[in-house]
C-alpha positions as CSV (number, residue, x, y, z in Angstrom):
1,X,0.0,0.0,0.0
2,X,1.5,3.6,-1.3
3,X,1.2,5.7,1.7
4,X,1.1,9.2,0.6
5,X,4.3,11.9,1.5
6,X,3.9,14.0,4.3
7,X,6.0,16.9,4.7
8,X,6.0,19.4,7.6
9,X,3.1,17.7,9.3
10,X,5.4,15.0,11.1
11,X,4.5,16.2,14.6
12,X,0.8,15.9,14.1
13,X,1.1,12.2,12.5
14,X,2.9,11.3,15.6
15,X,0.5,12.6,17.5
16,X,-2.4,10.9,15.9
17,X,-0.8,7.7,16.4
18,X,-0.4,8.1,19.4
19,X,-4.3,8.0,20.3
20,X,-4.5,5.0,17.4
21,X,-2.3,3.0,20.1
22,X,-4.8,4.1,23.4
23,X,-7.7,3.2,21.2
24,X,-5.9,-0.3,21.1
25,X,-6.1,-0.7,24.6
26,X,-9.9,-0.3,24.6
27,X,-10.6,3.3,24.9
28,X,-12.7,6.0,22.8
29,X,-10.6,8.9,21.4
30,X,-12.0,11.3,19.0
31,X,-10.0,14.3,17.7
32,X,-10.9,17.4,15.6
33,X,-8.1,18.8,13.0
34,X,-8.7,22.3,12.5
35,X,-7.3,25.2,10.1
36,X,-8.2,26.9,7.3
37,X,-8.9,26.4,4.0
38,X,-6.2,24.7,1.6
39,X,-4.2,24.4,5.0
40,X,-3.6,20.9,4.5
41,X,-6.3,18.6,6.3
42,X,-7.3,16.7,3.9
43,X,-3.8,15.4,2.9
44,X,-3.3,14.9,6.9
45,X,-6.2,13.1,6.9
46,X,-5.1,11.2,3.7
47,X,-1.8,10.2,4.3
48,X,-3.1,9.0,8.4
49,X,-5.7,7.0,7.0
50,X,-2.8,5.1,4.6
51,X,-0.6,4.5,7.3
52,X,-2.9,2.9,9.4
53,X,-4.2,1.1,6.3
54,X,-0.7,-0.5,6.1
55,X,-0.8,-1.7,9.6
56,X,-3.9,-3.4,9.7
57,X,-6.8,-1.4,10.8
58,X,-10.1,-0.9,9.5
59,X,-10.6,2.6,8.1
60,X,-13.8,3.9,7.2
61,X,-13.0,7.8,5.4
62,X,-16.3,10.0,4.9
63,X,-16.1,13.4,2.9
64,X,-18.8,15.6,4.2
65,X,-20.4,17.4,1.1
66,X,-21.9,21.3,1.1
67,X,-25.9,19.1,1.1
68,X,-24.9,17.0,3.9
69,X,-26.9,19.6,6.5
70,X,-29.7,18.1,4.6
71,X,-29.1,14.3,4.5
72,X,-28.6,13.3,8.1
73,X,-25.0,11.1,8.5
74,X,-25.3,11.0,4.7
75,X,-21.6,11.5,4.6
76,X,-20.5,8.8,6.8
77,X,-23.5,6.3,5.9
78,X,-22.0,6.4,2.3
79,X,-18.6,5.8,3.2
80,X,-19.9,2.7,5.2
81,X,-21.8,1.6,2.2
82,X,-18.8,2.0,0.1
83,X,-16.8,-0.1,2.7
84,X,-19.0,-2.7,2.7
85,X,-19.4,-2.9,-0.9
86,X,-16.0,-3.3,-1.3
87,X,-16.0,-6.3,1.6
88,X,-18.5,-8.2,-0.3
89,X,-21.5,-9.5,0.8
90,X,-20.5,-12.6,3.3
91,X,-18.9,-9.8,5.6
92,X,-21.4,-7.4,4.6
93,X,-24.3,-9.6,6.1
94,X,-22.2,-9.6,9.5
95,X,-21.6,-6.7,9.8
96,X,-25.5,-5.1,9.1
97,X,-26.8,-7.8,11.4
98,X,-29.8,-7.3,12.8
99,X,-30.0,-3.8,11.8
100,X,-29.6,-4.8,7.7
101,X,-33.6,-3.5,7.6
102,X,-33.2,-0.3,9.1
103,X,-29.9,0.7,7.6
104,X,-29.3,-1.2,4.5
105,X,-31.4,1.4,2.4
106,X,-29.7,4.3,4.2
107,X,-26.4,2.3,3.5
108,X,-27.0,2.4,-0.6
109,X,-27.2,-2.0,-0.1
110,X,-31.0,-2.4,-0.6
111,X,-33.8,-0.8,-3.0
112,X,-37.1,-0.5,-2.5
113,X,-39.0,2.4,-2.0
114,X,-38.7,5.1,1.0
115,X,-41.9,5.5,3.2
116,X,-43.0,8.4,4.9
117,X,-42.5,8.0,9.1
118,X,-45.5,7.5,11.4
119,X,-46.1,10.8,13.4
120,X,-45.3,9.4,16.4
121,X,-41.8,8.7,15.6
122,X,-40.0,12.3,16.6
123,X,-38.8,11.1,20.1
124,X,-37.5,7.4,19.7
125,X,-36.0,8.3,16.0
126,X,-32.3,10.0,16.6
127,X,-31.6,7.3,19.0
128,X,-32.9,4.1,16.9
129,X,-30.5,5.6,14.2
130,X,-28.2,6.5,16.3
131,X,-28.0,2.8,18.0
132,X,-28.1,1.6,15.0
133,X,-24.6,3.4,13.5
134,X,-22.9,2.4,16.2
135,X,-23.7,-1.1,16.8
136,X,-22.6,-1.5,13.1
137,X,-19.1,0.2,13.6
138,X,-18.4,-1.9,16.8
139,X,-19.9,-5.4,14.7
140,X,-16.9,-3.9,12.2
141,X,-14.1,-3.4,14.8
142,X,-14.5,-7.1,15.4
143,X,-12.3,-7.4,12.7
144,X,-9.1,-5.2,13.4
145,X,-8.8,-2.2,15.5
146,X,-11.4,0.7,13.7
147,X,-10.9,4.3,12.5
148,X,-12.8,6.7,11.3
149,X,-12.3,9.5,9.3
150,X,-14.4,12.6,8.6
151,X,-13.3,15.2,6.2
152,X,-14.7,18.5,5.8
153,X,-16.9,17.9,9.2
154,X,-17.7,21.8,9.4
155,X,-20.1,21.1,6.4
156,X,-22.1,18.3,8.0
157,X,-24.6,20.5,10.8
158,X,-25.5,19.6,14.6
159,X,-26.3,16.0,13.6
160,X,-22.9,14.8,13.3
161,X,-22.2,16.5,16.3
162,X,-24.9,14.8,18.5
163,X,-24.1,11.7,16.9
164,X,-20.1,12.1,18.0
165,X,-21.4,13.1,21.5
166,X,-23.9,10.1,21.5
167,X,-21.0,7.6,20.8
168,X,-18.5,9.6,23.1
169,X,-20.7,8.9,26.1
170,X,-20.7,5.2,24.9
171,X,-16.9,4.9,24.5
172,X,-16.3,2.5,22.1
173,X,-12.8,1.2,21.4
174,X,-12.4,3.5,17.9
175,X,-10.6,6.2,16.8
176,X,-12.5,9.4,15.2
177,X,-10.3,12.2,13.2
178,X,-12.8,14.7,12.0
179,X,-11.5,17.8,9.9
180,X,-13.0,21.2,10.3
181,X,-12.4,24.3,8.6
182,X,-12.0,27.1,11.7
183,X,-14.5,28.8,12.8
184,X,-17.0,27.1,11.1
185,X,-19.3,24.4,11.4
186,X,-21.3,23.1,14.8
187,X,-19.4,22.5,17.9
188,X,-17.6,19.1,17.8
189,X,-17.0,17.2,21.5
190,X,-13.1,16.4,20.8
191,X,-11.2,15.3,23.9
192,X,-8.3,16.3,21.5
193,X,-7.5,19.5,18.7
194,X,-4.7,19.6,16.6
195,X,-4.2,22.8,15.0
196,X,-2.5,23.1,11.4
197,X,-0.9,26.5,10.5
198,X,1.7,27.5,8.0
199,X,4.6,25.3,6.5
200,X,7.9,26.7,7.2
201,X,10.6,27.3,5.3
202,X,12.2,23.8,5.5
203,X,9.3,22.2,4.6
204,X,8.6,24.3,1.5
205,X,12.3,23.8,0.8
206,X,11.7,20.1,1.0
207,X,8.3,20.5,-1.3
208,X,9.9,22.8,-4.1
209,X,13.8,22.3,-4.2
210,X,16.5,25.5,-2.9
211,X,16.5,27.0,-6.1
212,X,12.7,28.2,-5.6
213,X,12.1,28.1,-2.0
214,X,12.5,31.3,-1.4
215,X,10.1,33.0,-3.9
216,X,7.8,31.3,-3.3
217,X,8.0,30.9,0.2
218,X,7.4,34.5,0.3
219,X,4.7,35.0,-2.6
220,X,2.9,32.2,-0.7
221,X,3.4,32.4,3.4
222,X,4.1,29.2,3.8
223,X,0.3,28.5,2.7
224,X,0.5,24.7,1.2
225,X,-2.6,25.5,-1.1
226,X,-0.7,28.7,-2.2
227,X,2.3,27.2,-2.9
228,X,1.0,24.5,-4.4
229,X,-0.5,26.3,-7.6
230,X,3.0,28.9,-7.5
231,X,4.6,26.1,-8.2
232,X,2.6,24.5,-11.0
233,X,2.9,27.3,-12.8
234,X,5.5,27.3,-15.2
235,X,7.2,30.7,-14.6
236,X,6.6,31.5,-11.2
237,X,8.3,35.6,-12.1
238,X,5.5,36.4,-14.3
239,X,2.5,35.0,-11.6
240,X,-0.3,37.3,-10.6
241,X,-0.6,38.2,-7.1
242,X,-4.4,37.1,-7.4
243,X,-4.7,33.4,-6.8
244,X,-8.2,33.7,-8.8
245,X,-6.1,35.3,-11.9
246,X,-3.4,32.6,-11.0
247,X,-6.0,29.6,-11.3
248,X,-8.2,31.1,-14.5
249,X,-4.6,31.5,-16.5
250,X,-4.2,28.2,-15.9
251,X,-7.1,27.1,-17.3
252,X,-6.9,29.6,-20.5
253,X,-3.7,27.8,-21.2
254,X,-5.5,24.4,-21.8
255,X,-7.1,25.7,-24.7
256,X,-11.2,26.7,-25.4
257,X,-12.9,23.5,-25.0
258,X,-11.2,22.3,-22.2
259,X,-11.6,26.3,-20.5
260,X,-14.9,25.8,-21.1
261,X,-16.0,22.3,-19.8
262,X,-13.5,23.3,-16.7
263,X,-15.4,26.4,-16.3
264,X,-18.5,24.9,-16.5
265,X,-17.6,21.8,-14.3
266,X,-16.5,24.6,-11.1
267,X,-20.0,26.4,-11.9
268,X,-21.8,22.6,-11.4
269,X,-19.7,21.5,-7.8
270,X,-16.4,19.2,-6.8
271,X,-16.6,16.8,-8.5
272,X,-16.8,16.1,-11.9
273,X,-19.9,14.3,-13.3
274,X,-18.9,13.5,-16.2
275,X,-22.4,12.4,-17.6
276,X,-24.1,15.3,-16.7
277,X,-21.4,17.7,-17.6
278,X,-22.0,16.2,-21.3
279,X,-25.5,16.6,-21.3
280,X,-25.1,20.2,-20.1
281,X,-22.6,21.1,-22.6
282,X,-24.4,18.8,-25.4
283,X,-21.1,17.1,-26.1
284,X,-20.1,13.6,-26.0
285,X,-18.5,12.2,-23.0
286,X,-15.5,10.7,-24.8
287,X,-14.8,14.1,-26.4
288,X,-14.1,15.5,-22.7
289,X,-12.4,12.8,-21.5
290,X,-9.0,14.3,-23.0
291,X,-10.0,17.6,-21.7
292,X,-10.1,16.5,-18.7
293,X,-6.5,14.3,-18.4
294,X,-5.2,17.6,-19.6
295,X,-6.6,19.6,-16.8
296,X,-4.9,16.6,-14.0
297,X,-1.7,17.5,-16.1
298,X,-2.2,20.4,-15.3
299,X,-3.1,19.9,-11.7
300,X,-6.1,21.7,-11.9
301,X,-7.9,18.7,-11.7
302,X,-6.8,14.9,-9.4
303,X,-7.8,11.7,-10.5
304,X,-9.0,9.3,-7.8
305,X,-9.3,6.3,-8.8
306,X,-11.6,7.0,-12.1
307,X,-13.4,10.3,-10.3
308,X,-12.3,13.7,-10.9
309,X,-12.0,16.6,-9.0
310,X,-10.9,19.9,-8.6
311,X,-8.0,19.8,-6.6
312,X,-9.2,22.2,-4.1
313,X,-12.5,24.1,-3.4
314,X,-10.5,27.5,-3.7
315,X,-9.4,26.6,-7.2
316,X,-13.0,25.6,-8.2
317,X,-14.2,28.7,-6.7
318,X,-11.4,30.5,-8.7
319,X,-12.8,29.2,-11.6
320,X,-16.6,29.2,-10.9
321,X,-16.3,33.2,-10.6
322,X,-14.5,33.5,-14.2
323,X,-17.7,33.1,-15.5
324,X,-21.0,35.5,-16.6
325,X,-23.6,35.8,-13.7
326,X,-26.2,34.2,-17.1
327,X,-23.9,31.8,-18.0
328,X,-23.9,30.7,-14.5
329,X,-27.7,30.6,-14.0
330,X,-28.1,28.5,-17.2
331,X,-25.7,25.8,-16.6
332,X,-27.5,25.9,-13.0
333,X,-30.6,25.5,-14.9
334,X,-29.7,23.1,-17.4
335,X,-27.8,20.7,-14.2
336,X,-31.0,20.8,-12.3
337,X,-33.1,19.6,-15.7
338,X,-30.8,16.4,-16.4
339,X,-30.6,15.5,-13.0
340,X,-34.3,15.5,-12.3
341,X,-34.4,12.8,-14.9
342,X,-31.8,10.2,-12.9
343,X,-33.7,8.0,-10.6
344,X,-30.5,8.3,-7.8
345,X,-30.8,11.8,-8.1
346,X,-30.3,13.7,-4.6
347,X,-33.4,16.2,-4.3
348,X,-31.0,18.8,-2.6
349,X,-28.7,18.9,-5.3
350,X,-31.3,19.3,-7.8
351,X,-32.7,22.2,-5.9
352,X,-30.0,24.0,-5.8
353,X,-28.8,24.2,-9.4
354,X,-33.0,24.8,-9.6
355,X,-32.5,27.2,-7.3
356,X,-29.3,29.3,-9.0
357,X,-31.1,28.8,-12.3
358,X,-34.1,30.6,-11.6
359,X,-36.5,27.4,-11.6
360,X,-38.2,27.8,-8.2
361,X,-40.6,25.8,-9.4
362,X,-38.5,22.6,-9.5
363,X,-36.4,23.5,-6.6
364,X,-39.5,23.6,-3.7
365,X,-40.5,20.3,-5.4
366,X,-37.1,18.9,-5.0
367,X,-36.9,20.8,-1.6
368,X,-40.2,18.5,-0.3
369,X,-38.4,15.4,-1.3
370,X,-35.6,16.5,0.4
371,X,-37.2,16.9,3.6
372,X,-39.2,13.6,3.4
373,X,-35.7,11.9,3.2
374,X,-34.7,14.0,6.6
375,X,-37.9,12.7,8.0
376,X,-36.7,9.2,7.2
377,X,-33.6,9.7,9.7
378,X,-35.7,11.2,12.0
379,X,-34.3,14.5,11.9
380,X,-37.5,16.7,12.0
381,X,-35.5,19.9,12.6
382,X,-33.5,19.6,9.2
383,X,-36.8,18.4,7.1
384,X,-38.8,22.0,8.4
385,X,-36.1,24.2,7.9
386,X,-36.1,22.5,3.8
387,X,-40.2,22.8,3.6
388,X,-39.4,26.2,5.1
389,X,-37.2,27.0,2.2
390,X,-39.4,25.5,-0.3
391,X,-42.3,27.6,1.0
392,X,-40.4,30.8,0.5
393,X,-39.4,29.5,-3.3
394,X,-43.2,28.4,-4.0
395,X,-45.9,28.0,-2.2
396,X,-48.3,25.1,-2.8
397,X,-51.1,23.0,-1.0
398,X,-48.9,19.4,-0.6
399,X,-45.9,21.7,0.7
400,X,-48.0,23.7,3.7
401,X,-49.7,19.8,4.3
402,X,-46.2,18.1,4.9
403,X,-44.6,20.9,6.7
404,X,-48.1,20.5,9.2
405,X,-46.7,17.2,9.6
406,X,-43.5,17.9,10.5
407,X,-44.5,20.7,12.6
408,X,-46.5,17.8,14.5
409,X,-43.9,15.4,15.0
410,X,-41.8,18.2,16.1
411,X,-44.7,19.3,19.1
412,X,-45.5,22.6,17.1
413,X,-49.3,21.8,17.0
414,X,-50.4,25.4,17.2
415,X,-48.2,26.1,13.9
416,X,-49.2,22.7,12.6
417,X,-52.7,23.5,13.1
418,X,-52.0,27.5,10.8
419,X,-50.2,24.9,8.4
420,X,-53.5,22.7,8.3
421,X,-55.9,25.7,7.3
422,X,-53.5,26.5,4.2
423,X,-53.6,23.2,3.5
424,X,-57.3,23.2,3.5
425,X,-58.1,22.5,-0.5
426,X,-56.1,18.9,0.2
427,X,-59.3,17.9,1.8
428,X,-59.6,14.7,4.0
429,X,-55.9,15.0,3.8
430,X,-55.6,18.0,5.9
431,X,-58.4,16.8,8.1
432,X,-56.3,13.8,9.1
433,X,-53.0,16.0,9.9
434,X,-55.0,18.1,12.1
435,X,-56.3,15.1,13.5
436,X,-53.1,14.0,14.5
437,X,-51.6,17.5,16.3
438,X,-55.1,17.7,18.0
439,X,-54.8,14.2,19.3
440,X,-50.7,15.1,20.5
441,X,-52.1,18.5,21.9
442,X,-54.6,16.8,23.8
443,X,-58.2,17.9,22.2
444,X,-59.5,14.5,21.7
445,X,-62.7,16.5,20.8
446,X,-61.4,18.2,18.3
447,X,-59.0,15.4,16.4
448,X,-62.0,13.3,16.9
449,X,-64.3,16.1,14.9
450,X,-61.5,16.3,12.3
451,X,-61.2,12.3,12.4
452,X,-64.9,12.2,11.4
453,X,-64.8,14.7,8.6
454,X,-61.9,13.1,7.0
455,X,-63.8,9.8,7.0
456,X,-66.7,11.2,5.3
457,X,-64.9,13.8,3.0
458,X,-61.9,11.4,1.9
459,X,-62.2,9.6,-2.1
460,X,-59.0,8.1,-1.8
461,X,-59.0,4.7,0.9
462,X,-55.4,5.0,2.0
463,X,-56.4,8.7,3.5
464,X,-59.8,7.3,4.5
465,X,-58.1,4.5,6.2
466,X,-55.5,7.0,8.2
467,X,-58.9,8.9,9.0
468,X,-59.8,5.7,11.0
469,X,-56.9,5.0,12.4
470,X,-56.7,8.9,14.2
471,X,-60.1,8.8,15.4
472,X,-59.7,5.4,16.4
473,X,-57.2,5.6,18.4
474,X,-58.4,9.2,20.3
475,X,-61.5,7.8,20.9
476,X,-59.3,4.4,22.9
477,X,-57.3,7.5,24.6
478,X,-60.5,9.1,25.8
479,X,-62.2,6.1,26.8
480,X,-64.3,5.8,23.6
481,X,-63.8,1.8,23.6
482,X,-66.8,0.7,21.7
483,X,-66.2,3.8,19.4
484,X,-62.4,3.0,19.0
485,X,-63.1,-0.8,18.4
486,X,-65.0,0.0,15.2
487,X,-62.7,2.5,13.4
488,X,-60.3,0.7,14.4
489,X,-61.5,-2.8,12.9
490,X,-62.8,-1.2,10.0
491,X,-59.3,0.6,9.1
492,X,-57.3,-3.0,9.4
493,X,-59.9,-3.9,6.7
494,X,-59.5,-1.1,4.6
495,X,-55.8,-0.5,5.2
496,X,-52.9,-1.9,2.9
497,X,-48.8,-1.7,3.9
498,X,-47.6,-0.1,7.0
499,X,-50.7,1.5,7.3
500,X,-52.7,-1.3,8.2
501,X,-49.6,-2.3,10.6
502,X,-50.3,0.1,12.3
503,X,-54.3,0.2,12.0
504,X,-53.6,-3.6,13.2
505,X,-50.8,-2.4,16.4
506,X,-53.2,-0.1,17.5
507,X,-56.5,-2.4,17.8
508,X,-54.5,-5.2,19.5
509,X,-53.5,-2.3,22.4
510,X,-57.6,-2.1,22.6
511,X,-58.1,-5.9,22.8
512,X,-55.0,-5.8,25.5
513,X,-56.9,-3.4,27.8
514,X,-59.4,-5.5,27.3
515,X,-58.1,-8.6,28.2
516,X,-58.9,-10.4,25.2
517,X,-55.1,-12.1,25.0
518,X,-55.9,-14.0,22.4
519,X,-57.0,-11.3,19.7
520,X,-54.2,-9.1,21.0
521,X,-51.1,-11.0,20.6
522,X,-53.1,-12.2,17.2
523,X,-53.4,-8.4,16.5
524,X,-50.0,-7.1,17.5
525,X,-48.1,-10.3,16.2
526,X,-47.1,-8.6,12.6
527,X,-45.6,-5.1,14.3
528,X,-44.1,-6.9,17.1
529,X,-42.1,-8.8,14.9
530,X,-40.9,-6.3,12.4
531,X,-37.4,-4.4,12.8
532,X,-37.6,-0.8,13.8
533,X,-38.3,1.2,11.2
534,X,-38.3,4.4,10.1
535,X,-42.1,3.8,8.4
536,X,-43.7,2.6,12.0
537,X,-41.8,3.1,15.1
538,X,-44.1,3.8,17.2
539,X,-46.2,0.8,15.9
540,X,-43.5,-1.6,17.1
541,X,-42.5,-0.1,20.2
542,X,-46.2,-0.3,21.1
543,X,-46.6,-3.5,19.4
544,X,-43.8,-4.6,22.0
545,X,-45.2,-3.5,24.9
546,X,-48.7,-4.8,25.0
547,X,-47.2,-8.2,23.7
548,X,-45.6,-8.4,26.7
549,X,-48.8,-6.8,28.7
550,X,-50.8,-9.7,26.9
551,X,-48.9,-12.3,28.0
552,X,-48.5,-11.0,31.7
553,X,-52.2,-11.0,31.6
554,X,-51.7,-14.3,30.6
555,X,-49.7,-15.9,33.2
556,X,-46.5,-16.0,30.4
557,X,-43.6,-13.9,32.6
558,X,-40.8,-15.2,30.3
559,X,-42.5,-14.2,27.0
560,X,-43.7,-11.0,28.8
561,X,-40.5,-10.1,30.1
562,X,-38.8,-11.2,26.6
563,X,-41.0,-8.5,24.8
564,X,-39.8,-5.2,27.8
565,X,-36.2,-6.5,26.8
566,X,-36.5,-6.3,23.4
C-alpha cells in the first residue's frame, strides 16, 4: 500500500498515532483537526488513513459534502456503504446484522421504496439511528482495530455533532479524526484538537527544491494551497498576485474547449460528473475525456481512482467566478433539468442548481423530497427548515400539508394547526394531519371532529383508512372503547402496507386493555415482529409492549418479560 508523503506535518502524524495505540487498549478517542482552507487537512487526513491502512486497521473515510446539512450522516453512511461494498456480501451480512432492515437502504445496499415516518416517531427516532450506526461500527471493529475519518466535518450540521457526543458517552474502542475548517461548522465534543498553520521554510524547501524556496515561500506564506499552484505554474516571475487570476490563466492555457467544460464543471460542484457535464454542454463524453487528463496535467484537476475533482475548493471557486452571472444561471438550470431525470438523483442537489437557475418551481419540489428523506432519519429539525425554504421558493397545497406534519412530530401543533388551514383545498388529507396534532395537543374532541370529517370527505381509501386510524385511536385515549373498536377494525380492513400495521398495532393495544389475549397478541403479532423502522416506530414499540402486557395477563412472565427487553 502507497502511503502518501507528508511533509512538515510530522508532529501531528505522531500525534495521531499516538491515540490510534490508546484506542488499542480499549478506549474512545476522538479528535478534531482544525485550520483553514487549503491548510492541508485533507492530505493529513489522507496520508493517516494510509498509514494505518498499512498496519492493519479498518478505516472507514467519509467526505462531508456542502448538502450534507440536509441528509442526516449521509456523509458517513455512504462511506460505510462503500466499505462494505468493497467487503463483499458474506462480511457485509455480519456486519448489518440485525440492523440490515433499518440501515441497509440508508447504507446504498437495498432498493425498494422510501416510506414516509408515522407521526409518532420524533422522540425514539435519533436514538434508533443512532444505536443503530454504532452497533454497526463496533460489529466492524470485530475485525481489526477501527478508524474513522471525517473530512470537511464543518459542512455536516448539529447532527454529526450529536451523533459524535452520543457515541462519546458510549466509548467505544475506535478512533474518530474529524476535519474542520475554523471557525465554522457546529461545535464538535473532541477530547483532543490539533491545529494546522503555515509550512515553514524547511518544509517548502523540501516541497519545491533550494533553487525556488524562497520565492515562493514569500509569494505564498508558507500557505501549502498557495504554494502549491505557484509552483505548478510554469514561470513562477510572471504570476499574478491574485490566486483567482493565477487559477483562470491556468485554465486559459488548456485551450477553449477544455476552458470551457472546466469552467463549466467549477460552476456545477467538486466533482466532476462526467455524464451530466455532457449533457449540459451537449457534447459527448469521450470528447471531454482528453479535456479533462489535460486539466490533472495540469493539476487543476486529481484523478482518484476514475473520479475527478478539482484539486481544491479554492481553485473551483477561482474558476466558478470566471464566469458570466447568465452563464452561470443557465448551466444551473440546465444541471438541475438532467438530474431531475436520474432516478438516484439527490433532491437537494437538484434544488439548488434549480435554485441558482431561476427554476423555483422545480427547486421547492425537490426541496419536499428533500425533507421527506430528513424525515426518514428522524431529523424533524433539518426536514422544516427544507419545507421552510421550499415555502419561501413556491408556495403550494402538498408543501403547507407536509410541513403541518413535520411541525406535528416536532410538538409545534399550534403552527401545525395554521399549516393545516392553508392546506385546506387537500381535503380529508388535511383533516387527518390536524387530527393527528389535536390528538398530540390533547383535544380529543377536536382530532375526533376532524377524524370524522376526514372519513366522510376522503375519495382516496389510503387517507380514508388513516382517518380511522386517528379517530380510532383518540377515541381508545378518551375512553371511547366501543367507538375506538369500530374505526379501528374497520381501518385494518380497509388499510394496505404499514398502514394497516399500524391500524392492526393499535386495535390489539384495545383488545390488550381489554383482556382479550388472544386477539391481542393475534393483533399485535405482525408489528411486534418487524425491525424498527423508520415507516412505524411507534407501531412496534407499542406492538412490543402490550405483547408483553398480553402475555403477563396471561400468566406468560418469560414471554412478557422477553417483549420489555426487546
Amino acid at each position: 500500500l502507497a502511503i502518501p508523503r507528508l511533509v512538515g506535518r510530522s508532529g501531528e502524524m505522531d500525534r495521531l498515532d499516538a491515540l490510534a495505540v490508546r484506542a488499542r487498549g480499549g478506549s474512545f478517542e476522538l479528535v478534531v483537526v482544525e485550520g483553514e482552507a487549503g491548510i492541508g487537512k485533507t492530505s493529513l487526513l489522507q496520508g493517516w488513513s494510509a498509514r494505518r491502512a498499512a498496519v492493519g486497521d479498518v478505516v472507514v473515510a467519509a467526505t462531508c459534502g456542502p448538502l450534507d446539512r440536509a441528509v442526516p450522516l449521509d456523509g458517513l453512511l455512504a462511506a460505510i456503504g462503500a466499505h462494505l461494498r468493497a467487503a463483499g456480501p458474506e462480511r457485509t451480512a455480519e456486519v448489518l446484522g440485525t440492523d440490515a432492515e433499518l440501515l441497509a437502504p440508508m447504507l446504498g445496499l437495498a432498493g425498494g421504496p422510501v416510506l414516509l415516518p408515522a407521526l409518532a416517531d420524533g422522540v425514539v427516532g435519533p436514538f434508533v439511528l443512532f444505536s443503530a450506526v454504532l452497533r454497526l461500527l463496533q460489529r466492524l471493529a470485530r475485525y481489526a482495530p477501527l478508524v474513522v475519518m471525517l473530512d470537511d466535518a464543518h459542512r455536516a450540521g448539529p447532527v454529526l455533532a450529536e451523533w459524535l457526543e452520543f457515541v462519546r458517552r458510549r466509548g467505544p474502542a475506535m478512533v474518530v479524526v474529524a476535519a474542520v475548517r475554523s471557525g465554522e461548522g457546529a461545535p464538535l465534543p473532541a477530547g483532543e484538537r490539533i491545529e494546522l498553520g503555515l509550512l515553514d521554510h524547511a518544509a517548502v524547501v523540501a516541497l519545491v527544491g533550494d533553487a525556488a524556496a524562497d520565492e515562493l515561500f514569500e509569494m505564498s506564506g508558507g500557505h501549502p494551497l498557495f504554494l502549491a499552484e505557484l509552483a505548478a505554474t510554469l514561470d513562477a516571475t510572471q504570476l499574478p498576485t491574485s490566486l483567482v487570476e493565477v487559477v483562470s490563466t491556468r485554465c486559459d492555457e488548456l485551450g477553449p474547449a477544455a476552458a470551457e467544460m472546466l469552467r463549466s464543471a467549477a460552476v456545477i460542484g467538486g466533482r466532476l460528473d462526467l455524464d451530466l457535464l455532457a449533457a449540459v454542454l451537449h457534447r459527448p463524453v469521450i470528447d471531454l475525456i482528453g479535456d479533462v487528463e489535460r486539466a490533472v496535467a495540469r493539476r487543476l484537476l486529481v484523478d482518484e481512482s476514475g473520479t475527478f475533482w478539482f484539486r481544491h475548493e479554492l481553485v473551483r471557486a477561482a474558476l466558478a467566478a470566471s464566469a458570466t452571472p447568465a452563464r452561470r444561471a443557465l448551466l444551473h438550470r440546465e444541471a438541475s433539468q438532467v438530474l431531475r431525470r436520474r432516478a438516484d438523483a439527490d433532491p437537494v442537489e437538484v434544488a439548488e442548481h434549480a435554485r441558482l437557475g431561476g427554476d423555483v418551481v422545480l427547486a421547492a419540489h425537490s426541496l419536499r423530497a428533500a425533507a421527506a428523506r430528513a424525515g426518514q432519519r428522524f431529523d424533524h429539525a433539518t426536514a422544516e427548515r427544507l419545507l421552510d425554504d421550499a415555502l419561501q421558493l413556491h408556495s403550494d397545497t402538498d408543501t403547507w400539508l407536509e410541513r403541518a406534519r413535520v411541525r406535528t412530530l416536532r410538538g409545534r401543533y399550534a403552527a401545525a394547526y395554521e399549516d393545516g388551514e392553508r392546506a385546506a383545498p387537500a381535503g380529508a388529507a388535511a383533516l387527518e394531519v390536524g387530527a393527528w396534532a389535536s390528538y398530540f395537543d390533547r383535544r380529543f374532541g377536536q382530532a375526533v371532529r376532524f377524524a370524522q370529517d376526514g372519513e366522510v370527505l376522503a375519495e382516496d381509501p389510503a387517507v380514508r383508512a388513516r382517518c380511522l386510524i386517528v379517530g380510532g385511536r383518540t377515541r381508545h385515549a378518551a375512553g371511547d372503547l366501543a367507538g375506538a373498536q369500530r374505526m379501528l377494525a374497520e381501518a385494518v380492513e380497509l388499510a394496505t402496507g404499514a398502514d394497516r400495521l399500524t391500524a392492526s398495532a393499535w386495535l390489539g393495544v384495545l383488545r390488550a386493555h381489554q383482556s382479550r389475549v388472544d386477539d391481542a397478541l393475534r393483533l399485535l403479532s405482525p408489528a411486534a415482529r418487524s425491525h424498527t423502522g423508520v415507516e412505524h416506530t411507534s407501531a412496534t414499540l407499542h406492538a412490543l409492549l402490550f405483547t408483553g402486557h398480553a402475555h403477563a395477563l396471561a400468566g406468560r412472565p418469560v414471554a412478557a418479560l422477553d417483549c420489555f427487553a426487546r
